[in-house]
C-alpha positions in Angstrom: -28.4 -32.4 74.8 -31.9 -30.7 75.4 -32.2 -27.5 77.2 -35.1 -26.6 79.8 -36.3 -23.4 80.5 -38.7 -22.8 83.3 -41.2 -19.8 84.0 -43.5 -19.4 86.5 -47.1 -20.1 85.3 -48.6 -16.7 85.4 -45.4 -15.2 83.4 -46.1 -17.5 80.9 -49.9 -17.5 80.4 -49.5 -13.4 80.3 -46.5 -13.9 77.6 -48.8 -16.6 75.9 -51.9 -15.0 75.8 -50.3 -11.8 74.3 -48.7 -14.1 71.7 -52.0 -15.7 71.1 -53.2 -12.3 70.5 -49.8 -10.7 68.2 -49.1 -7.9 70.8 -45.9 -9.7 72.7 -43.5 -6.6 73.5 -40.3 -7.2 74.0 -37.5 -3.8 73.7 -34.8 -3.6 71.3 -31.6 -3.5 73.3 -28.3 -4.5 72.1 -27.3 -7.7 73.9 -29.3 -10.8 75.2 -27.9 -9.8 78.6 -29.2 -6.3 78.4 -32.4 -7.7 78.8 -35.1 -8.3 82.0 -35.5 -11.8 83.1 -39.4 -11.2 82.2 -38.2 -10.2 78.5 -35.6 -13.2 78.3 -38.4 -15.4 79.2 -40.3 -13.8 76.3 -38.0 -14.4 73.9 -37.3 -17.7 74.8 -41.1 -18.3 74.6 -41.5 -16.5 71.7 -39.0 -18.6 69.9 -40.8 -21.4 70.8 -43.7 -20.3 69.6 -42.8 -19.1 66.3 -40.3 -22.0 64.7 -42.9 -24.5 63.9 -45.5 -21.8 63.5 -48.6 -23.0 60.8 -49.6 -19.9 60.6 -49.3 -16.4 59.4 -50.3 -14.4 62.3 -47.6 -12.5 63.4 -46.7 -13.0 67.3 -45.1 -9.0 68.2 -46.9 -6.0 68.9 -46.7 -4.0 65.7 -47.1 -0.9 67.0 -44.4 -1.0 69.5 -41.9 -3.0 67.4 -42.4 0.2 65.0 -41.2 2.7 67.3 -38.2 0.9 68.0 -37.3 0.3 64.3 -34.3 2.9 64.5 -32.5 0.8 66.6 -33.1 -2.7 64.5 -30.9 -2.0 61.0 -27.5 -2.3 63.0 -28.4 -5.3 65.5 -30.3 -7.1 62.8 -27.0 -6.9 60.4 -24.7 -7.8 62.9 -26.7 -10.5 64.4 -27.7 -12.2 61.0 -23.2 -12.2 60.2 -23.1 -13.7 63.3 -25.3 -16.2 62.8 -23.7 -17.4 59.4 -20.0 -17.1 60.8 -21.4 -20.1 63.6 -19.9 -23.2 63.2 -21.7 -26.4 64.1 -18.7 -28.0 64.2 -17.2 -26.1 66.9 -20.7 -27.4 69.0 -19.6 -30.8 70.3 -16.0 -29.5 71.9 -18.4 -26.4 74.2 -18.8 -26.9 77.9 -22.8 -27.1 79.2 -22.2 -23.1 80.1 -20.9 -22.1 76.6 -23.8 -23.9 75.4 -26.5 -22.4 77.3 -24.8 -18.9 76.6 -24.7 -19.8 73.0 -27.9 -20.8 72.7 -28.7 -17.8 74.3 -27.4 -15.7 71.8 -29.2 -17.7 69.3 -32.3 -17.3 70.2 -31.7 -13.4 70.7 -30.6 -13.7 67.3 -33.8 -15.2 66.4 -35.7 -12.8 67.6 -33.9 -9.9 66.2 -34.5 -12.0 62.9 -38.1 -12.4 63.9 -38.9 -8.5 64.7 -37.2 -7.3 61.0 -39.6 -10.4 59.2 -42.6 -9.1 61.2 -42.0 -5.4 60.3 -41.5 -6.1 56.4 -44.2 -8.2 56.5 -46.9 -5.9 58.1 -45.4 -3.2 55.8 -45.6 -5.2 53.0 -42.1 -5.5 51.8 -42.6 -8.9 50.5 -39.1 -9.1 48.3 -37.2 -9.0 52.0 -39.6 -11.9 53.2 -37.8 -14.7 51.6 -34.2 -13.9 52.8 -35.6 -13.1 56.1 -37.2 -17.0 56.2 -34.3 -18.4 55.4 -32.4 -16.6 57.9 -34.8 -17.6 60.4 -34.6 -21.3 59.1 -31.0 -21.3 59.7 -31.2 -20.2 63.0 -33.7 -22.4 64.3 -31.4 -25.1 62.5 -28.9 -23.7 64.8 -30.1 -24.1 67.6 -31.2 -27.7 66.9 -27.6 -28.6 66.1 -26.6 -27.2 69.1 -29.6 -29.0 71.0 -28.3 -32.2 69.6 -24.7 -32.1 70.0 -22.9 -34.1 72.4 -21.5 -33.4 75.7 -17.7 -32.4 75.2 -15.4 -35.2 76.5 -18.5 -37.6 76.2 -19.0 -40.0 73.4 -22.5 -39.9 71.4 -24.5 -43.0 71.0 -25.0 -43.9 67.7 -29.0 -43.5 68.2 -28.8 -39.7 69.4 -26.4 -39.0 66.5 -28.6 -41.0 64.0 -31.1 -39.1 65.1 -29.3 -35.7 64.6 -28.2 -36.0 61.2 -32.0 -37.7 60.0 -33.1 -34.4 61.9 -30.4 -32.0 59.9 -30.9 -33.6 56.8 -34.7 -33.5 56.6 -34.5 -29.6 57.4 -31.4 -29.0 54.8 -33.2 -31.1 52.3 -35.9 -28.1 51.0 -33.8 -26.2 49.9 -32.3 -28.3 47.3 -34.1 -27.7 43.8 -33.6 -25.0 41.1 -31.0 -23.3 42.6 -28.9 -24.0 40.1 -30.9 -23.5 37.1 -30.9 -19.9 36.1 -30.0 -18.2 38.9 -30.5 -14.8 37.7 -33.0 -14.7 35.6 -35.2 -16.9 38.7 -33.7 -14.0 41.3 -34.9 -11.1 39.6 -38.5 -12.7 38.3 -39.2 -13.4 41.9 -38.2 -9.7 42.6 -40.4 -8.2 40.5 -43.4 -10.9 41.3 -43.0 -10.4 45.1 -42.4 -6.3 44.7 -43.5 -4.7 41.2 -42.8 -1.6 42.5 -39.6 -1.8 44.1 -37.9 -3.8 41.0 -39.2 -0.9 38.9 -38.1 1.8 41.0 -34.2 0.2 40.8 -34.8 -0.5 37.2 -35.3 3.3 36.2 -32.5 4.3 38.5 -29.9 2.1 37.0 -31.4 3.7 33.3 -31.6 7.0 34.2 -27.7 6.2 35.8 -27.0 5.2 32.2 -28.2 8.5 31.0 -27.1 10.5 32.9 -23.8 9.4 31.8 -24.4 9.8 28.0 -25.4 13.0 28.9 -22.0 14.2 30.2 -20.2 12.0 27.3 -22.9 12.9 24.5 -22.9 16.6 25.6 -18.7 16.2 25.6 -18.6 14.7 21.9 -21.3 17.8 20.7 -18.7 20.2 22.0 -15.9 18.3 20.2 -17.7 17.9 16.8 -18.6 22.1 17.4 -14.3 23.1 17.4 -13.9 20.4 14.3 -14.2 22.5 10.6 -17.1 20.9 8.9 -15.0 19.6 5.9 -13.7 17.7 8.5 -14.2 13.9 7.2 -18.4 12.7 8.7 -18.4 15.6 10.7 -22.0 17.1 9.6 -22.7 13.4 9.0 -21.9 12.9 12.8 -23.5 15.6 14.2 -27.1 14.6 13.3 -26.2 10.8 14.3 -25.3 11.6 17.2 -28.4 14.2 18.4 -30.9 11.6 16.7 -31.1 10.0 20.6 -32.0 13.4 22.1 -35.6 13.2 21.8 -35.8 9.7 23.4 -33.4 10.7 26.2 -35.1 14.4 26.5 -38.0 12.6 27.1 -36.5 9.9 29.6 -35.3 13.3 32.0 -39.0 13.7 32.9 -40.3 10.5 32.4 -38.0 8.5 34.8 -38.5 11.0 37.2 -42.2 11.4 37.0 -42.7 7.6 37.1 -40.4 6.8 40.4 -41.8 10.0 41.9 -45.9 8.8 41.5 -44.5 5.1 42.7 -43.1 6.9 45.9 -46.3 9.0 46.1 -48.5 5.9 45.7 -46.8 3.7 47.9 -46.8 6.7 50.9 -50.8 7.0 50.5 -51.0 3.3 50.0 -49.0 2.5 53.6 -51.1 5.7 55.6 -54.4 4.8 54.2 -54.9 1.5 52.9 -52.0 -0.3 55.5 -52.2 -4.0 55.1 -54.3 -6.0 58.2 -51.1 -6.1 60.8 -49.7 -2.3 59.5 -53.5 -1.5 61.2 -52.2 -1.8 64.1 -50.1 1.1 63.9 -51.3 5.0 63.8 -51.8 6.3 60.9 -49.9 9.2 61.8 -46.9 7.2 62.9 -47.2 5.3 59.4 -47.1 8.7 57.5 -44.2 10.1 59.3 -42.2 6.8 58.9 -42.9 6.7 54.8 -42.3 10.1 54.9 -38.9 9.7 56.4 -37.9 6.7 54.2 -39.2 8.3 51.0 -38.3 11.9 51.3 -34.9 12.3 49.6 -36.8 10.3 46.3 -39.4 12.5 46.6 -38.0 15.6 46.8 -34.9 14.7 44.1 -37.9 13.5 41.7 -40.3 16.0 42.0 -38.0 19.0 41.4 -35.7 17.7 38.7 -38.9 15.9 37.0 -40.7 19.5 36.5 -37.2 21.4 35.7 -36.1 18.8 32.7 -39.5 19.2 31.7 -39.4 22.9 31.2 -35.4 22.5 30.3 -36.3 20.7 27.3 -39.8 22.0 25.9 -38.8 25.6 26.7 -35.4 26.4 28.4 -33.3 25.7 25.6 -31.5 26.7 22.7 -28.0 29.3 22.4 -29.8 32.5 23.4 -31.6 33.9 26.9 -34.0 31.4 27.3 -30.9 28.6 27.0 -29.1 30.7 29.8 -31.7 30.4 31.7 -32.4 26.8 31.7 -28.9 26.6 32.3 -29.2 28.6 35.7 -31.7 26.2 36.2 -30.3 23.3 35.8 -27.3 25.2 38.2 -29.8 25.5 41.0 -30.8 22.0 40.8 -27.4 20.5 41.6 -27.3 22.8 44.2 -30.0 21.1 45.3 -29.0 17.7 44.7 -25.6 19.2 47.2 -27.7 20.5 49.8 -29.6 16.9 50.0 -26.5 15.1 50.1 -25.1 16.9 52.8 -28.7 16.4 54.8 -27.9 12.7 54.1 -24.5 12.7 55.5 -25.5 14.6 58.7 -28.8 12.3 59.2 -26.8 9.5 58.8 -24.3 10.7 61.2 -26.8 11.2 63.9 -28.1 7.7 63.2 -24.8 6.5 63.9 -23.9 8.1 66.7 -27.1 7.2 68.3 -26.0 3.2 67.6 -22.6 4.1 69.2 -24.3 5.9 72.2 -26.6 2.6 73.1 -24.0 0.4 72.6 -21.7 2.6 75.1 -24.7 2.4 77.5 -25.0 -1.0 77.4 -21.4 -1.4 78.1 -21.0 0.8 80.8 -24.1 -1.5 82.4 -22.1 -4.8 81.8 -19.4 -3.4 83.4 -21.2 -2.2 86.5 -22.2 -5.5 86.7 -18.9 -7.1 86.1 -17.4 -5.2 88.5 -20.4 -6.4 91.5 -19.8 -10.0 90.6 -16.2 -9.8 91.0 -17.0 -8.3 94.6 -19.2 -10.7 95.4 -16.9 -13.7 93.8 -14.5 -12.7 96.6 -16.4 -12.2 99.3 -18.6 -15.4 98.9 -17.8 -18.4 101.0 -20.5 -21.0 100.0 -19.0 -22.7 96.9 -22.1 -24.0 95.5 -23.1 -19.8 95.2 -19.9 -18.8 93.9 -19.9 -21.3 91.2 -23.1 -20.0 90.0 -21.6 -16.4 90.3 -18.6 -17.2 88.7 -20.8 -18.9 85.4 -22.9 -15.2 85.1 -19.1 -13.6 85.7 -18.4 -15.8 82.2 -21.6 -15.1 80.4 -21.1 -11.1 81.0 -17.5 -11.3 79.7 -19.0 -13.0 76.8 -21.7 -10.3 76.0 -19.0 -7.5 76.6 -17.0 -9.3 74.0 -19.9 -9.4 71.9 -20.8 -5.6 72.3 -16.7 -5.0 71.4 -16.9 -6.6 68.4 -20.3 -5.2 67.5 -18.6 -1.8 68.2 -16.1 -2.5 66.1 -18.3 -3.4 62.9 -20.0 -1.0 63.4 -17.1 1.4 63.1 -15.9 -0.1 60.2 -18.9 -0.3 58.2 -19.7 3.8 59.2 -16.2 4.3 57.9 -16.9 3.5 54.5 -20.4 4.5 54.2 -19.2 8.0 55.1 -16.3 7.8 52.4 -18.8 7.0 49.9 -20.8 9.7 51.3 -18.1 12.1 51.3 -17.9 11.0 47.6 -20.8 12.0 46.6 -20.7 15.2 48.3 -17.5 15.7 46.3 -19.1 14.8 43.0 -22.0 17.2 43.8 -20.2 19.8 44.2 -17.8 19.7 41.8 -20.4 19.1 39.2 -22.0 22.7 40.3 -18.7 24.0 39.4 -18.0 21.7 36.1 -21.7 22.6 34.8 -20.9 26.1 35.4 -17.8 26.3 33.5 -19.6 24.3 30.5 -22.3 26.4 30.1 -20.1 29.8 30.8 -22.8 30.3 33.5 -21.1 33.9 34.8 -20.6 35.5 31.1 -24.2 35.7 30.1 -24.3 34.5 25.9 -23.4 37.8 24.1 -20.5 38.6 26.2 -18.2 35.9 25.3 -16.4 35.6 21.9 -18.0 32.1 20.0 -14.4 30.4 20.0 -13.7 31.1 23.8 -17.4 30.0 24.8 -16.1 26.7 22.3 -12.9 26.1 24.4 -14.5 26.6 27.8 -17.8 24.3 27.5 -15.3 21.6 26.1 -13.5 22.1 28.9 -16.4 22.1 31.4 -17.8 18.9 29.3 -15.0 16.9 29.8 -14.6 17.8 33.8 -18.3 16.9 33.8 -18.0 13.4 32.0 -14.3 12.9 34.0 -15.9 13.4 37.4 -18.6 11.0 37.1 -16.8 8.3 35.8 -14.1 9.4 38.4 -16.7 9.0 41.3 -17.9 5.8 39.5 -14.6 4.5 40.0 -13.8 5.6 43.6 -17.1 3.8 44.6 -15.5 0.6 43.6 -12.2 0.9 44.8 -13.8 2.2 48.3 -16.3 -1.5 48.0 -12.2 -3.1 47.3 -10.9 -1.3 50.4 -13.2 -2.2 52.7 -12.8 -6.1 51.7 -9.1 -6.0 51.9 -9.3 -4.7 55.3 -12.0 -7.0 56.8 -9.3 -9.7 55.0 -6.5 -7.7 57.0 -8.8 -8.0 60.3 -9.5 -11.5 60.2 -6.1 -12.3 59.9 -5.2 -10.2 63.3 -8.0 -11.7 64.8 -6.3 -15.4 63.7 -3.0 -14.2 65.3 -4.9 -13.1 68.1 -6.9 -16.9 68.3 -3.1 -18.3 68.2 -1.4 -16.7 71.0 -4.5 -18.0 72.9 -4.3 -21.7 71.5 -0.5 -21.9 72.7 -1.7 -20.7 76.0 -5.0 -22.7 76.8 -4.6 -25.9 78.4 -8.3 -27.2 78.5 -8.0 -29.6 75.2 -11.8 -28.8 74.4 -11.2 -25.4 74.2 -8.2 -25.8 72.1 -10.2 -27.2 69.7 -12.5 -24.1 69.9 -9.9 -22.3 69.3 -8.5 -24.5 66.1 -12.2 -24.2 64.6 -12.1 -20.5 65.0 -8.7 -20.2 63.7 -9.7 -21.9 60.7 -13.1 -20.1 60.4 -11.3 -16.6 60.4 -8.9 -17.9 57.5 -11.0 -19.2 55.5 -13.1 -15.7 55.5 -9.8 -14.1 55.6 -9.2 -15.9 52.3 -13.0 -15.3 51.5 -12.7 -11.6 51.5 -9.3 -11.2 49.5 -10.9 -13.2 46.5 -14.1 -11.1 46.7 -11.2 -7.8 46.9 -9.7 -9.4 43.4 -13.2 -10.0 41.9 -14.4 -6.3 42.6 -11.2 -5.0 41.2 -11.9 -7.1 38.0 -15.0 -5.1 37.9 -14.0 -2.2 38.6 -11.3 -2.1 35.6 -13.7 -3.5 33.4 -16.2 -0.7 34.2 -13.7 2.2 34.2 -12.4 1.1 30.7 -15.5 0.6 29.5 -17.3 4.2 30.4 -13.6 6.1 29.8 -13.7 3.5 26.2 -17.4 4.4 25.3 -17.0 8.5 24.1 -13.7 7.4 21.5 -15.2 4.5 20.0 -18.5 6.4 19.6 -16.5 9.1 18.0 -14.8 6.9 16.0 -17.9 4.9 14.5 -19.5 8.3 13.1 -16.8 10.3 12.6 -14.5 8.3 10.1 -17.2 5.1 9.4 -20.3 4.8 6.9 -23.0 4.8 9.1 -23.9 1.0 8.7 -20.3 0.4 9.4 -20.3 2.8 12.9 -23.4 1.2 13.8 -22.3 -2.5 13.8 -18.7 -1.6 15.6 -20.8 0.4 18.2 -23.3 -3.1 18.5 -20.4 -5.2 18.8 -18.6 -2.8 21.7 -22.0 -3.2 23.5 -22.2 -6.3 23.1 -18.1 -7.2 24.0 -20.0 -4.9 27.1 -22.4 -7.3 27.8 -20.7 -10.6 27.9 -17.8 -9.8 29.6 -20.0 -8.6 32.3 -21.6 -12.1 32.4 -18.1 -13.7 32.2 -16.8 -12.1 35.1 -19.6 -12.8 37.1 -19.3 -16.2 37.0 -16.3 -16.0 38.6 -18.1 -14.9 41.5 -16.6 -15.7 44.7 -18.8 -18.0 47.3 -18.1 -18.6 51.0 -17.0 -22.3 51.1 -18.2 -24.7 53.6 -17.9 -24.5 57.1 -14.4 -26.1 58.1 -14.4 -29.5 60.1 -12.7 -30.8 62.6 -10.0 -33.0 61.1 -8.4 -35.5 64.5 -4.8 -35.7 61.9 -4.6 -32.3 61.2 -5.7 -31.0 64.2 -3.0 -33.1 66.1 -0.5 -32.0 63.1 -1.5 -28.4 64.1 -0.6 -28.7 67.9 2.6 -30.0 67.2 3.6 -27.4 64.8 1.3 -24.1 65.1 1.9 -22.1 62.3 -0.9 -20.0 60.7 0.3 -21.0 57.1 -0.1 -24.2 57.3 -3.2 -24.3 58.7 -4.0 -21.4 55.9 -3.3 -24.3 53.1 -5.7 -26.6 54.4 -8.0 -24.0 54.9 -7.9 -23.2 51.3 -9.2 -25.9 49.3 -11.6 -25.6 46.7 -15.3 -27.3 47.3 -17.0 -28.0 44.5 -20.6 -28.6 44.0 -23.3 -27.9 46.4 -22.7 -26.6 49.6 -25.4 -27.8 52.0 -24.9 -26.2 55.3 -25.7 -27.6 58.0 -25.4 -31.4 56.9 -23.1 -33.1 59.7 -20.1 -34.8 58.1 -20.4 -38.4 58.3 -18.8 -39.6 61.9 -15.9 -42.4 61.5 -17.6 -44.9 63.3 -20.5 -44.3 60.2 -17.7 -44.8 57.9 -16.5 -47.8 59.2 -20.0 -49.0 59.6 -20.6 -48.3 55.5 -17.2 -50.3 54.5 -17.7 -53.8 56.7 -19.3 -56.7 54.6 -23.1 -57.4 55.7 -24.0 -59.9 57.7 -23.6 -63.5 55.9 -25.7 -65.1 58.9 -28.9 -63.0 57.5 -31.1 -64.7 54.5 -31.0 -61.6 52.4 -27.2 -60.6 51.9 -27.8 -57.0 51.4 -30.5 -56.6 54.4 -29.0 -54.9 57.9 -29.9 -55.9 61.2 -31.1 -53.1 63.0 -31.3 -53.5 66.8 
């Protein structure tokens, strides 16, 4: 079924011609329906224009698609889950009206996809580009499912679904190739070819994580060995094994912070004066402030503690004044590094309460209009009219729906990005006051006895290693929450689906209804496994960084050194490969479900969620090609009859 949309010629010569040109402008607004007809049009049009586009000349205006790139994070996430959660399946049991609002939402979709693509692009993000394609691809292979579906109630002809699977097939077909073939080590090559400087910049943050917490568990074991007697078996032994890393880690606080800061300087001065052909097009002023605003926290956390460890280590150190005062430093710093997280929580609270604020606008406006529709439903006598009020009345509901359920994403992903931001306001903090204890930061040196300054940096060193691998460990339980709940929601949401199936009595939107029932189960099921594989991970990394300080001890305390050496390589490396072993286990999203006639009709005749639950729960094995349609039976039948003995070749077919 092919879809017509018609413009009047001058709309679309002026929406052409500015395509022709890359300045189409179309607003960021939070619904398809939110819209003008003049900028539905346009991204109808520019859908068309872009899905079988040759070339690389991007088709929006630049300029104003920056200004409205506050507004794009949210949609583009929600959109984009949308997009995957869409079943093709579900396509051939939707009324001509669903389909048109559907493929409605689609193309929005699209275009959301669209505007992120063109902003990475003309800001030369090029590690994004590749998702972003692919995100496109499946859209426009969407849409062209949805294009080729049947009419619900009406039966296909075998040409028209011949012709949709050869269509399907030939799109789905590209991506099959090394996808298999190490994954990994492919993923992150690609990285660092399309983006040098982003792979680097999260390669020294994961190190200088890593150092950061041997320098809470290295500066904990140097308080411990200090309270041991020195007859006390390897203890000299173990003190000079274990400062013989200083140096290279010394250097490392400066380095790793010096480095990331000149990337982030580079890449602002490279964006405001050297911007790529389509960032031109915005002013350089604009392309300053909007680096600026991305880059700032880096900069300012890289720049400070980058100069400070330098003069920490060359200068500020030892057990006398000068080490006071590189600790009073180093006090100040975290400070710091508190005063930026809490910028970061109330930016990022503004942020969303800006998201919530449109979207409450753009309900109240569907409402409005909800409300005249009804008004005019009733008062309209002409039935041809109210028919055609009654299918806008249907595609409103639908886009408040939609704005609901955006609303409530929204909500729950804010939820825990402020826990984890509340976390790390926590951690700040409480490593100002750990730090302070450690280094007796209120007693200057000569006023506190030697043993008492022993027991209290011990102290202080073990909060500080405790907290971090505390807040470590609240990180992952918080990622753990927030996939048992999205489990917990799509289960309600299948309860919800139920009491709706037992009430519907149109037997093409039952089926609907038995698709998204199993849909929601299976990411139900989906998001419990992905709960068990992060809590894997999470024990394993707890154990390891709360396991790391005794077997160190252990190693140089009571082993020769060769001995220590070999048990500490073989920790790391028991590290290592249970790392790769659990990943492996790796969850995946299975398949979309089918529609199965037996146990459909098995459903309706006993509709119980458990059930359906263990048929939504089978393994699939092998590649997953989405988007391939499942062979119809009439195919099937078709495959097992004998070939036609009349014919001179037995294995030839007549086609007619």
């Amino acid at each position: 079924m092919n879809y017509v949309f018609i413009f009047s010629s001058d709309l679309a010569a002026s929406i052409l011609g500015s395509i022709m040109i890359g300045g189409i402008n179309i607003a960021i607004k939070t619904s398809y329906e939110a819209h003008s007809q003049a900028e539905q049009d346009a991204i109808h049009l520019l859908y068309a224009e872009a899905k079988d586009a040759k070339t690389s000349l991007l088709l929006l205006d630049t300029e104003k698609l920056a200004k409205q790139r506050a507004a794009l994070p949210t949609l583009h996430a929600y959109y984009k889950a949308e997009l995957e959660r869409t079943n093709p399946a579900i396509f051939d049991f939707l009324h001509p009206e669903q389909k048109i609002r559907l493929r409605n939402k689609l193309i929005f979709s699209y275009y959301l996809l669209y505007a992120q693509y063109q902003l990475d692009s003309a800001e030369g993000r090029r590690y994004t580009l590749k998702d972003h394609r692919t995100a496109l691809t499946l859209c426009a292979q969407r849409i062209k499912e949805l294009d080729t579906a049947g009419v619900s109630g009406q039966r296909s002809s075998f040409e028209d679904d011949l012709e949709a699977n050869i269509s399907l097939a030939t799109k789905c077909l590209q991506f099959i190739g090394l996808t298999q073939i190490a994954r990994w080590f492919v993923e992150k090559f690609q990285q660092f070819m399309d983006n040098h400087s982003g792979t680097l910049v999260e390669w020294m943050s994961e190190i200088n994580g890593r150092r950061l917490y041997w320098v809470w568990g290295g500066g904990m074991l140097a308080t411990l060995f200090e309270m041991l007697p020195d007859n006390f078996f390897n203890k000299l032994e173990a003190q000079a094994n274990l400062t013989a890393p200083s140096p290279v880690t010394g250097y490392m606080s400066f380095v790793l912070y010096y480095t990331r800061f000149g990337i982030n300087v580079l890449l602002l001065l490279k964006h405001t004066f050297f911007p790529t052909k389509e960032e031109c097009h915005i002013p350089r002023w604009d392309r300053f402030i909007t680096q600026l605003k991305q880059r700032k926290f880096a900069l300012l956390n890289d720049s400070i503690w980058g100069i400070a460890n330098m003069i920490c280590y060359f200068w500020l150190t030892g057990s006398g004044m000068l080490g006071y005062a590189g600790n009073i430093v180093t006090v100040a710093l975290l400070l710091m590094d508190l005063a930026l997280t809490t910028w970061r929580f109330c930016e990022e609270t503004t942020k969303h309460n800006a998201d919530m604020e449109a979207l409450r606008k753009d309900r109240k406006k569907l409402k409005s209009e909800i409300s005249s529709l009804n008004s005019a439903i009733v008062s309209e006598l002409n039935p041809f009219i109210k028919e055609e009020l009654e299918a806008k009345l249907k595609q409103l509901e639908d886009e408040l729906r939609n704005l609901d359920k955006m609303e409530v994403k929204a909500n729950l992903d804010w939820k825990y990005k402020k826990y984890g931001l509340v976390n790390d306001w926590v951690y700040a903090l409480s490593l100002v006051i750990a730090f302070s204890i450690m280094c007796c930061l209120f007693f200057p040196p000569t006023a506190v006895v030697p043993a008492t300054a022993l027991i209290v940096g011990m102290v202080g060193a073990a909060l500080c290693f405790v907290l971090t691998a505390a807040t470590a460990a609240v990180a992952g339980a918080l990622e753990v929450a927030k996939s048992k709940e999205i489990s917990r929601l799509e289960r309600n949401n299948c309860t919800t689906l139920l009491d709706a199936f037992e009430k519907e009595n149109d037997p093409n939107r039952k089926k609907q209804l038995y698709l998204e029932m199993k849909l929601a189960l299976a990411e139900s099921d989906y998001h419990q496994r992905v709960a068990r594989f992060q809590m894997v991970k999470l024990i394993r990394a707890t154990l390891i960084d709360a396991l790391i300080p005794p077997l160190v001890f252990v190693s140089l305390m009571f082993m020769p050194i060769g001995v220590g050496l070999a048990v500490l390589a073989a920790g790391f490396a028991l590290a290592i490969i249970s790392n790769a072993i659990i990943n492996r286990f790796e969850p995946e999203h299975e398949k979309m479900p089918d529609f199965n006639d037996e146990e459909y009709r098995d459903f309706v005749e006993n509709p119980d969620l458990k059930e359906l639950a263990n048929t939504t729960r089978e393994t699939k094995d092998g590649l997953k090609l989405y988007g391939l349609m499942k062979p119809t039976p009439d195919y099937v039948q078709l495959a097992k009859e004998s070939p036609n003995t009349d014919l001179e070749t037995p294995n030839t077919f007549l086609l007619s």
